[in-house]
ZASERO-906899 format. One line per field, with one value per atom (N, C-alpha, C): residue in three letters; atom name; x, y, z. Coordinates in pm, 1 decimal. Atoms other than C-alpha are relative to their C-alpha. Example, Ala and Ser with C-alpha at 12.3 -4.5 7.8 and 13.67 -1.06 7.14 Angstrom:
2
resn	ala,ala,ala,ser,ser,ser .
name	N,CA,C,N,CA,C .
u	89.0,1230.0,90.0,-82.0,1367.0,-77.0 .
v	-119.0,-450.0,120.0,-119.0,-106.0,109.0 .
w	0.0,780.0,0.0,-6.0,714.0,73.0 .
END
This chain:
159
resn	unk,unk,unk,unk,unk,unk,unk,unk,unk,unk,unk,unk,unk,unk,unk,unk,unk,unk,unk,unk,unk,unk,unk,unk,unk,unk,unk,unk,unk,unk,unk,unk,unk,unk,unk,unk,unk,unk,unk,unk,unk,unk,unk,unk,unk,unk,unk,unk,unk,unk,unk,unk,unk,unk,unk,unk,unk,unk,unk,unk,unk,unk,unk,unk,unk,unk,unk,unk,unk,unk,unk,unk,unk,unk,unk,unk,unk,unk,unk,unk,unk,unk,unk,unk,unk,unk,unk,unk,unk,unk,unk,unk,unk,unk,unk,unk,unk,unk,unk,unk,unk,unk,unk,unk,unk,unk,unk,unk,unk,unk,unk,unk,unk,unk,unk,unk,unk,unk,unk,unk,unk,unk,unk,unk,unk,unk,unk,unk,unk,unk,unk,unk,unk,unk,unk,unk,unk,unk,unk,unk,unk,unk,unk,unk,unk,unk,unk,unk,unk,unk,unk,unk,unk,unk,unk,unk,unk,unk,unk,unk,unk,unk,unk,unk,unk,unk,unk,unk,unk,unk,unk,unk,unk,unk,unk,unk,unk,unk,unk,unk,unk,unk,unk,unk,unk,unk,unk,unk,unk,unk,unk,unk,unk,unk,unk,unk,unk,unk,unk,unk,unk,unk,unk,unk,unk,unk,unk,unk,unk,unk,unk,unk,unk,unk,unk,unk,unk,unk,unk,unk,unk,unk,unk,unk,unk,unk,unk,unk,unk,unk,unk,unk,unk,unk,unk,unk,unk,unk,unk,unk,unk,unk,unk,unk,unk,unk,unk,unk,unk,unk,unk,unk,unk,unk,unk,unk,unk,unk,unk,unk,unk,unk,unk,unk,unk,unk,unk,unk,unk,unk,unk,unk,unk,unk,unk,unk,unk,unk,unk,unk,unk,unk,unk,unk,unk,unk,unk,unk,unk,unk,unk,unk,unk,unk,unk,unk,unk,unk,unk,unk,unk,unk,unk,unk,unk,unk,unk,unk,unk,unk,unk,unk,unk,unk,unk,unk,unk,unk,unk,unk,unk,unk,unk,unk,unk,unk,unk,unk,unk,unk,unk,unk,unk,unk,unk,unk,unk,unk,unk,unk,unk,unk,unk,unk,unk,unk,unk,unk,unk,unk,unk,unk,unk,unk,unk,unk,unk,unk,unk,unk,unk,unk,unk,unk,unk,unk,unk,unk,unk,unk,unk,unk,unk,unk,unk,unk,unk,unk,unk,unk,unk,unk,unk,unk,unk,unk,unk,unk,unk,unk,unk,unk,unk,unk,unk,unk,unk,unk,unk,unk,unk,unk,unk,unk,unk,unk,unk,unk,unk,unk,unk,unk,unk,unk,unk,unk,unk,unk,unk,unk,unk,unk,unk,unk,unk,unk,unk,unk,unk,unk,unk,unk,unk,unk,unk,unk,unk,unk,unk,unk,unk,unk,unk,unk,unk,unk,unk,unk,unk,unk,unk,unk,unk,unk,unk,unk,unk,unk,unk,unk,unk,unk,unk,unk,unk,unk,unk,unk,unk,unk,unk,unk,unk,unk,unk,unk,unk .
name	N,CA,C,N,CA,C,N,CA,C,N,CA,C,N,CA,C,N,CA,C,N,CA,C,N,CA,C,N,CA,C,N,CA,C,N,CA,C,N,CA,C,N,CA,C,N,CA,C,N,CA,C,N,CA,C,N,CA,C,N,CA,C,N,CA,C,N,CA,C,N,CA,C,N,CA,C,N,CA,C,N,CA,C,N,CA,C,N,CA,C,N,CA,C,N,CA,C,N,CA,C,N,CA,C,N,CA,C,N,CA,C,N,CA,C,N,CA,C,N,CA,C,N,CA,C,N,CA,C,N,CA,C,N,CA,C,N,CA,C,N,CA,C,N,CA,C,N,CA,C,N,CA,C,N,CA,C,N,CA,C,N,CA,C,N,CA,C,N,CA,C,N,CA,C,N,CA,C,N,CA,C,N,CA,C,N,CA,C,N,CA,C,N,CA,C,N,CA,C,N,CA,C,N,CA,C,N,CA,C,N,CA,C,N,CA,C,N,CA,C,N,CA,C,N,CA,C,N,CA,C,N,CA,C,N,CA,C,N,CA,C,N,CA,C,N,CA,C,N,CA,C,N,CA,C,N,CA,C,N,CA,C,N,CA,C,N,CA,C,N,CA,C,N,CA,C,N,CA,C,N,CA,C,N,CA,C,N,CA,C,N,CA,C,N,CA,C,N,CA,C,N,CA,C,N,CA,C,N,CA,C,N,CA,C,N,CA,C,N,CA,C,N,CA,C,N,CA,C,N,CA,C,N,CA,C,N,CA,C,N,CA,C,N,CA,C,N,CA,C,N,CA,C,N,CA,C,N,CA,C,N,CA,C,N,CA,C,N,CA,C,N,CA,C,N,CA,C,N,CA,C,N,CA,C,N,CA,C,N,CA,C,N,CA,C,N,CA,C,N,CA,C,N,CA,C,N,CA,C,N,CA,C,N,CA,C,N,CA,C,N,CA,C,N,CA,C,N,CA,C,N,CA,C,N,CA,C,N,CA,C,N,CA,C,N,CA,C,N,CA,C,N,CA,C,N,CA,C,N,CA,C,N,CA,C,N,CA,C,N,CA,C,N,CA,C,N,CA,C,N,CA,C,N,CA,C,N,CA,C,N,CA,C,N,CA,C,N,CA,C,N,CA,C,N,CA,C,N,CA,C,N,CA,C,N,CA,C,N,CA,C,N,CA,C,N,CA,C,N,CA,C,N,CA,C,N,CA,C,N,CA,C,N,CA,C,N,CA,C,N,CA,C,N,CA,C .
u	113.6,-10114.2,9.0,14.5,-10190.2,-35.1,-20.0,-10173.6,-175.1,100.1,-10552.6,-64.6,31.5,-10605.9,54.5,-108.5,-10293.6,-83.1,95.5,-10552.1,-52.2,92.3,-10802.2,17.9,-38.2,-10645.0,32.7,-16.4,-10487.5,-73.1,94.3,-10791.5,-96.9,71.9,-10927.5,-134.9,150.9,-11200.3,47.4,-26.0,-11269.3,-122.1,96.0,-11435.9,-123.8,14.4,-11731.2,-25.1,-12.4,-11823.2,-66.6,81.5,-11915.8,-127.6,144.2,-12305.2,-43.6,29.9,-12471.4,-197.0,154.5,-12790.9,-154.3,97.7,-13136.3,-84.5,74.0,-13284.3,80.2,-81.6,-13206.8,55.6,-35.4,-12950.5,169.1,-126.9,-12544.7,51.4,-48.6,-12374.4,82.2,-99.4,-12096.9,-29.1,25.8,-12115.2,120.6,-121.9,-11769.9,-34.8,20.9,-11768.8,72.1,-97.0,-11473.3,62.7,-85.0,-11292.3,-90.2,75.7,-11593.5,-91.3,141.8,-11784.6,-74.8,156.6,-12125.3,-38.9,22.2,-12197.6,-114.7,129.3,-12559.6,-14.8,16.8,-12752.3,48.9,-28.6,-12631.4,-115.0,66.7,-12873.5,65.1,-127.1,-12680.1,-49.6,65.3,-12826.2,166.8,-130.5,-12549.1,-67.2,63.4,-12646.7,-207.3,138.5,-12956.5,-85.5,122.6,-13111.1,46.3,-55.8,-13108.7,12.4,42.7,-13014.1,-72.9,115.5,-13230.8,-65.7,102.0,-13516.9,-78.2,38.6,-13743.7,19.9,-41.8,-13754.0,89.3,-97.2,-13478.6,-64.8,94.8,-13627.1,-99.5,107.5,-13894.8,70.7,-84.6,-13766.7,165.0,-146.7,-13386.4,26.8,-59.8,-13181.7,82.8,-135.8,-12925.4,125.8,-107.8,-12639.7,5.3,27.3,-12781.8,8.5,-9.2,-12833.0,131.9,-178.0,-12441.1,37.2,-33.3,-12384.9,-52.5,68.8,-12582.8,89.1,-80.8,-12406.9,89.2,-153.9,-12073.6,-38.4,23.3,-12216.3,11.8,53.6,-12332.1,146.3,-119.2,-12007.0,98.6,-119.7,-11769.1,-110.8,79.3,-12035.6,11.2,-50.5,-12000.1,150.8,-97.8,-11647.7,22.2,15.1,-11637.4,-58.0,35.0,-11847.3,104.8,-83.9,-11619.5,136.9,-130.5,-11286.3,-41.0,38.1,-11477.8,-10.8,-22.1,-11528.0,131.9,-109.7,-11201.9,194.8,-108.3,-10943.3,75.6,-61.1,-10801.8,-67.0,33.9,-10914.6,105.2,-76.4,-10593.0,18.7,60.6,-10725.7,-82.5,75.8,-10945.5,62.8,-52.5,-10862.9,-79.8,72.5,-11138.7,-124.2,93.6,-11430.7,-120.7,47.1,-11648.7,-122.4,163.9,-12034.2,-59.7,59.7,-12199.0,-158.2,187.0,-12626.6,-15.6,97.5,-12807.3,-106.3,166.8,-13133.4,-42.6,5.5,-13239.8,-166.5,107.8,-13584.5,-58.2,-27.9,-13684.3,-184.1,83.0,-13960.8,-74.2,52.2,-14219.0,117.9,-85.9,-14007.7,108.7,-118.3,-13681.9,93.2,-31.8,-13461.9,112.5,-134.0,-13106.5,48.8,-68.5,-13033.5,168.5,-171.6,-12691.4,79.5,-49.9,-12594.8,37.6,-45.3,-12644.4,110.2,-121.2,-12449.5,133.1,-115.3,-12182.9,88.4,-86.9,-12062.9,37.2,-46.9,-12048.1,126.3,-104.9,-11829.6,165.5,-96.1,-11601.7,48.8,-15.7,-11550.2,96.1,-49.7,-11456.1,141.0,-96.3,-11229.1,159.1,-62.0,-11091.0,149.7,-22.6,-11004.9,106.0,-67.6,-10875.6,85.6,-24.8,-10796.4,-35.3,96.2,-10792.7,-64.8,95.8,-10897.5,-170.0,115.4,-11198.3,-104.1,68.8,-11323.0,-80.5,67.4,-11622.8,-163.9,112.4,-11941.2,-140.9,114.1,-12252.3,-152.5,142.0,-12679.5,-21.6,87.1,-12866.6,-122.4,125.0,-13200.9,-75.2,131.4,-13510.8,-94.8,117.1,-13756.8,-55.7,108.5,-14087.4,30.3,1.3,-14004.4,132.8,-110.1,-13690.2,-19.6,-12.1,-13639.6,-21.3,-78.4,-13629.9,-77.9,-16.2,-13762.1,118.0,-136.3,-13422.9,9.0,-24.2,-13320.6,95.4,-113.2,-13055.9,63.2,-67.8,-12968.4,101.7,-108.8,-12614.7,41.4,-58.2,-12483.9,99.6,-151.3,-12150.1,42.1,-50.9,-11987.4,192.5,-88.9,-11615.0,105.5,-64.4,-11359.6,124.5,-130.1,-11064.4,90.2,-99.0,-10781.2,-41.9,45.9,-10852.5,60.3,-73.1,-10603.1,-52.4,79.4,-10697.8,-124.8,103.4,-11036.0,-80.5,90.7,-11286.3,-133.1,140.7,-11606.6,-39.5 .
v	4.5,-7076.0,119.3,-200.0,-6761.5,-63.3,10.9,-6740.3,-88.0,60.0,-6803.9,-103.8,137.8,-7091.4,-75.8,70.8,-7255.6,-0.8,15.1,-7215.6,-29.6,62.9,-7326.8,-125.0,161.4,-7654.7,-51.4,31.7,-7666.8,-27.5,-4.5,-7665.0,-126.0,88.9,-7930.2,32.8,-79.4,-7690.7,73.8,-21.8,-7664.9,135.4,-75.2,-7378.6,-30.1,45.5,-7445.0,81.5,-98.4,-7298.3,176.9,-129.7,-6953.8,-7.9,27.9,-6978.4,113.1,-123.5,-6708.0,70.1,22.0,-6568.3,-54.5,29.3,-6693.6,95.8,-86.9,-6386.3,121.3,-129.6,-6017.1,80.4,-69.1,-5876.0,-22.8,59.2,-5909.6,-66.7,109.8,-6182.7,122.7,-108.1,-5874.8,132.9,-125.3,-5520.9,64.1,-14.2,-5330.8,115.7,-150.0,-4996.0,73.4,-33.0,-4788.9,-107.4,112.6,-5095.5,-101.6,118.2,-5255.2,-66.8,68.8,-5547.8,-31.6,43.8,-5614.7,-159.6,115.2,-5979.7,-50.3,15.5,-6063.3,-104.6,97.4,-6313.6,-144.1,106.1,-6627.5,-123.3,104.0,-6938.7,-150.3,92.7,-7281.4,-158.0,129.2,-7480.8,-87.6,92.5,-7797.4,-47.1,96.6,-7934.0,64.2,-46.4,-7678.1,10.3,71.9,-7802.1,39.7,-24.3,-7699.4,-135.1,100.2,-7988.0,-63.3,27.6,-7936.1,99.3,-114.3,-7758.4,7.4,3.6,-7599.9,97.3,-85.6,-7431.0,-51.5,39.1,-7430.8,-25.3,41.9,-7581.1,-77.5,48.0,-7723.0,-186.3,65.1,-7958.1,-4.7,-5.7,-7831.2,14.1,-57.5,-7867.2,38.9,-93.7,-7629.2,-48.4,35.9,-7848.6,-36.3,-52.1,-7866.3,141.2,-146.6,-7530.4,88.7,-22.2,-7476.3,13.3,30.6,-7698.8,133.8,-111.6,-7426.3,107.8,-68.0,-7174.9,24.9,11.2,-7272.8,15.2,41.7,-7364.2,175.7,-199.8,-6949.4,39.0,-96.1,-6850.1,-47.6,-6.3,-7031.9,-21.8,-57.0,-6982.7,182.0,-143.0,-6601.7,38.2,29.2,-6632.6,-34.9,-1.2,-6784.1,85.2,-91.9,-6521.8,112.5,-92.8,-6281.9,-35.8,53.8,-6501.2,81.0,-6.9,-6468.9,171.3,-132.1,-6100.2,76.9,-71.9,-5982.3,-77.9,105.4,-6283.7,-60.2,93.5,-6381.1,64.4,-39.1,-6359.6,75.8,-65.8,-6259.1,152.1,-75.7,-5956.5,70.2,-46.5,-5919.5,41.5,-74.4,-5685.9,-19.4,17.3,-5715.8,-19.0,66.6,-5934.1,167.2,-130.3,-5593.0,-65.3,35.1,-5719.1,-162.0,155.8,-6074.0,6.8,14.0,-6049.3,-136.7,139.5,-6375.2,17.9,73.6,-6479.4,-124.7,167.3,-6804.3,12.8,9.5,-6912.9,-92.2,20.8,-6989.1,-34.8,34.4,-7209.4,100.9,-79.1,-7013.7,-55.2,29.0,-7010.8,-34.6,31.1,-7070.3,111.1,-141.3,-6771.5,-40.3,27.3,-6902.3,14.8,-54.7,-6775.6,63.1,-95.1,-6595.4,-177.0,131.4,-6993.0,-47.9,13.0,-7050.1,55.5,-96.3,-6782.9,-26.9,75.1,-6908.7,-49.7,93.0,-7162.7,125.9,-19.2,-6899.9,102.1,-75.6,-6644.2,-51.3,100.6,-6933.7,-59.9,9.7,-7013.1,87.8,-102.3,-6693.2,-3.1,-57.4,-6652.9,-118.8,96.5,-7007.9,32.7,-60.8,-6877.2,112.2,-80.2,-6550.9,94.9,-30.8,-6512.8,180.5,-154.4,-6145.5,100.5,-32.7,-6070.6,-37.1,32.1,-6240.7,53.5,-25.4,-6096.0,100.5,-49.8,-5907.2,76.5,-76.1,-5666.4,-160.2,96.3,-5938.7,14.4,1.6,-5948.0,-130.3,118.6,-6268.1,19.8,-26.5,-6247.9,-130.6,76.5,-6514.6,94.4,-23.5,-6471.3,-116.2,65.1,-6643.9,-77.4,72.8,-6748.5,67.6,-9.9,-6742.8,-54.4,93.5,-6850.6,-116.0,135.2,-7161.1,-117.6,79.8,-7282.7,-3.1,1.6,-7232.2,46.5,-68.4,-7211.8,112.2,-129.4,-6969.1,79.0,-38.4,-6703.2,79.9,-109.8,-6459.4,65.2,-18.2,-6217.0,151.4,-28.7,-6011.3,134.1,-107.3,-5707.9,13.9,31.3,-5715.5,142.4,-99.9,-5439.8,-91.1,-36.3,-5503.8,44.5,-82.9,-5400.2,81.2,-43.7,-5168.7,-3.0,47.0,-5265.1,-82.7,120.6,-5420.4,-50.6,-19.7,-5425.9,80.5,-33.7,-5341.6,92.0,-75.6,-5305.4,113.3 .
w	-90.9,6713.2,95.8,-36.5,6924.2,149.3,-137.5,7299.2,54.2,-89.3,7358.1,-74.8,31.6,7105.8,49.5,-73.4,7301.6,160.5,-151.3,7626.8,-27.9,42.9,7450.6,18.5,9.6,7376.3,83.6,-162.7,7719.4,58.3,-41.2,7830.9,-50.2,65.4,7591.8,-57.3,59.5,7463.5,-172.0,144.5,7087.2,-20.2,30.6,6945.0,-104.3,53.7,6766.5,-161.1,150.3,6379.8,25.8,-27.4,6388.5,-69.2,55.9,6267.6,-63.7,99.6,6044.1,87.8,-92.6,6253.6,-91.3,66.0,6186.4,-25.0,15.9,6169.1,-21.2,75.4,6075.0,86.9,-121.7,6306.3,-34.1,4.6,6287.5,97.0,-126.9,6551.7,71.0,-168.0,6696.6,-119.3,44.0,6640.8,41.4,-69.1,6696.6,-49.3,-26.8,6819.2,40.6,-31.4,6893.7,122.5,-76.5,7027.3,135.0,-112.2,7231.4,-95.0,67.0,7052.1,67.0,-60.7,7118.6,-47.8,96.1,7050.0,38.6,-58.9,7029.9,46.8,-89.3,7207.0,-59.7,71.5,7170.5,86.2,-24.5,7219.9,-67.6,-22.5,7287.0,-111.6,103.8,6919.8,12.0,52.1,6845.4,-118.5,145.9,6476.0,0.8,81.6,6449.6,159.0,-106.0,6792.3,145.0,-122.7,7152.6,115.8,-102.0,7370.6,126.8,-78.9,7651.7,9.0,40.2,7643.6,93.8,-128.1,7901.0,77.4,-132.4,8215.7,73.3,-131.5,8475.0,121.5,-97.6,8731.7,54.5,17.9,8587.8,-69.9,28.4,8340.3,-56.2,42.4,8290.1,142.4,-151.8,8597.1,-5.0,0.6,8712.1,-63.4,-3.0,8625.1,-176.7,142.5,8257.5,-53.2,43.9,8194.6,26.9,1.4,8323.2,-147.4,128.6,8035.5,-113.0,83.7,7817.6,-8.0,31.7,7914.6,-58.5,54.7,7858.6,-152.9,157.7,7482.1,-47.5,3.3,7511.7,-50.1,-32.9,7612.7,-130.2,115.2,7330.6,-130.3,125.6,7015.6,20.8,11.9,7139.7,-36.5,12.8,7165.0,-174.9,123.5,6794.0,-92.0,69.8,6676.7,-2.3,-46.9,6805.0,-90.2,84.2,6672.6,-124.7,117.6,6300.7,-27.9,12.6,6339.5,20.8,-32.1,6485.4,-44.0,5.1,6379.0,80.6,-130.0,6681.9,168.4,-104.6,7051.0,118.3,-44.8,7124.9,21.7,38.0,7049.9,112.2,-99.1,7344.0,137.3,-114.5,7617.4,121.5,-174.0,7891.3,-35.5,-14.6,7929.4,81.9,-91.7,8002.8,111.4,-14.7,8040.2,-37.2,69.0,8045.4,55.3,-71.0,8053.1,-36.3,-32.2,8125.4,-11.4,10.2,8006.8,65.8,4.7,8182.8,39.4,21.9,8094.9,127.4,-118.7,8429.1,77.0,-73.4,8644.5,105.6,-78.0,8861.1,107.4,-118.2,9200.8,-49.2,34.0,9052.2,40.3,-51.5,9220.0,4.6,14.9,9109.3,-149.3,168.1,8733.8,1.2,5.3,8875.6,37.5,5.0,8955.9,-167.3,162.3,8596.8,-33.1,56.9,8476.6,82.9,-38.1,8726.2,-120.5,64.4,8453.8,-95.7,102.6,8178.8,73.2,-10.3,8387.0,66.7,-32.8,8562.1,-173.0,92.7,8203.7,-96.1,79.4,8055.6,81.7,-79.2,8379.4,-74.0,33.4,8276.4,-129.3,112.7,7919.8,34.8,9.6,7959.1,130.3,-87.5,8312.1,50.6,-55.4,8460.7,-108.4,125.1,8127.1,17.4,23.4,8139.5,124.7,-98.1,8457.5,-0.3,54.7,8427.2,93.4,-90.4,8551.9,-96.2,38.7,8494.0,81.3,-30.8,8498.3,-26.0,-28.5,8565.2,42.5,73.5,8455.7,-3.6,34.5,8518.4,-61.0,114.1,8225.3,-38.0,2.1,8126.2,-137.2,155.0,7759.8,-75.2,108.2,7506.3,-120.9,134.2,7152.4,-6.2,13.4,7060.7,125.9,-129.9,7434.6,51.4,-65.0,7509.8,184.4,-121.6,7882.7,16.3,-54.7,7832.3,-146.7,144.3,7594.0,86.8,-42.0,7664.1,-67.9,104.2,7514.5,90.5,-115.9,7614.6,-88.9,49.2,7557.5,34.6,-21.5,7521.7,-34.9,69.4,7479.8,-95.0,60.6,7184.9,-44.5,65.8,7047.8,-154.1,138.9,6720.5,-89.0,155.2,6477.6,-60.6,155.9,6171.6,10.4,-24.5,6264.9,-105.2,155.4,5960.2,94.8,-42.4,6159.5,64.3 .
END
């Protein structure tokens, strides 16, 4: 087991499957040692659990939940591309989408959960430059899409 699946589990957080996108685009992109991992939107079994505006009908403390979902489906994408997260050197960039109620002027709250999260995970690793972003419409109805830019190590690395 590898240092940050052993935090993982410490943690009591499972990763979930890495997913194949629904449309035409690759999940990470690796580029002289920084992956790009596209947006991720927080489906479980196909479906987004709450749906909506923040604000409207998703409340802040839902759309947390979302995040977090963001943050370890990116994370898994990432595992599947690079083989271990051990792998990851520094949490560079985290943008926030949160699909967001007229008057709603707290989207960097959202994003709270996903970068308290990352910090959780990988500690001063995971610490990171971040955008939080209210927007009118997302995929899906989704309240929150993320998607992260990470530097790794370049050994054995294909992409």
């Amino acid at each position: 087991m590898t240092n940050i699946d052993q935090r993982l589990q410490d943690l009591g957080i499972e990763l979930p499957e890495a997913t194949a996108p629904l449309y035409h685009y690759v999940p990470v992109m690796i580029h002289q040692g920084v992956a790009y991992i596209s947006g991720q939107v927080p489906r479980k079994n196909g479906e987004v659990p709450f749906q909506g505006k923040v604000g409207r009908e998703v409340t802040i403390e839902q759309a947390q939940e979302l995040a977090e979902m963001c943050v370890l489906k990116g994370l898994s994408s990432l595992k599947s591309a690079i083989g271990s997260l051990d792998k990851v050197e520094q949490v560079l960039k985290v943008t926030g989408y949160v699909q967001t109620a007229p008057g709603f002027f707290e989207p960097s709250k959202v994003l709270d959960a996903a970068s308290e999260l990352l910090d959780k995970i990988f500690g001063v690793k995971g610490h990171h430059a971040r955008t939080a972003v209210g927007v009118a419409e997302l995929p899906s109805n989704t309240p929150i899409e993320i998607d992260f830019i990470i530097a790794v190590k370049q050994e054995d690395i294909t992409r």
